[in-house]
C-alpha positions in Angstrom: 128.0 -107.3 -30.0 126.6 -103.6 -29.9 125.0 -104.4 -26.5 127.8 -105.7 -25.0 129.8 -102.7 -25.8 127.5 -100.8 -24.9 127.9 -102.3 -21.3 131.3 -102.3 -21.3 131.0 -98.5 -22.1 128.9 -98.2 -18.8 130.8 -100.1 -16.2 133.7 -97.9 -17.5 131.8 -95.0 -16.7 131.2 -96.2 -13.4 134.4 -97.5 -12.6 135.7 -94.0 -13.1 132.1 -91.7 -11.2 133.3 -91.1 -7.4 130.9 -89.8 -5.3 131.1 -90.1 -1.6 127.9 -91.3 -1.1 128.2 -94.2 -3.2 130.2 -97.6 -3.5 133.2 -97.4 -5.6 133.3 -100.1 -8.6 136.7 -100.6 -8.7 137.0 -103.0 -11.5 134.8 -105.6 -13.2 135.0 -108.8 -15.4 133.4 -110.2 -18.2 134.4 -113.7 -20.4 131.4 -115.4 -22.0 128.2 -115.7 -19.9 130.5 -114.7 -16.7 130.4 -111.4 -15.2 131.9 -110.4 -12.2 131.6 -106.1 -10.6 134.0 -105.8 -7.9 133.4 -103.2 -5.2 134.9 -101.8 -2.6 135.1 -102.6 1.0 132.4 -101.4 3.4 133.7 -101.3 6.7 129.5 -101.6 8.4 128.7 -104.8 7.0 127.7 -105.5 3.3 126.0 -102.8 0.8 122.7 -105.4 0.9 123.0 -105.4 4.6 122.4 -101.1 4.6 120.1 -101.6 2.2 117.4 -104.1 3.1 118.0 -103.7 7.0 114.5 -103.0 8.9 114.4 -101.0 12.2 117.0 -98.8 12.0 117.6 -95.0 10.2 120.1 -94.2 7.9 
């Protein structure tokens, strides 16, 4: 159960890091094998979208 505390420790951590460069983790969920991290809205499309995308700059 250490590991998944330690998780738990990190995804808190994240949920409360604001940078505005970065998507916010507003909250996330975990029961049994289940896990769930829930982001917030990009306005452009999806974060995999801005990140695999080819022909286009940043």
């Amino acid at each position: 159960m250490k590991n998944l505390s330690s998780r738990q420790g990190e995804v808190n951590y994240l949920c409360q890091f604001h940078h505005p460069n970065l998507v916010k983790l507003i909250g996330y969920y975990l029961e049994d094998d289940h896990r769930l991290l829930d982001y917030e809205f990009l306005q452009r499309g999806s974060l995999e979208n801005h990140l695999f995308r080819t022909g286009s700059c940043f």
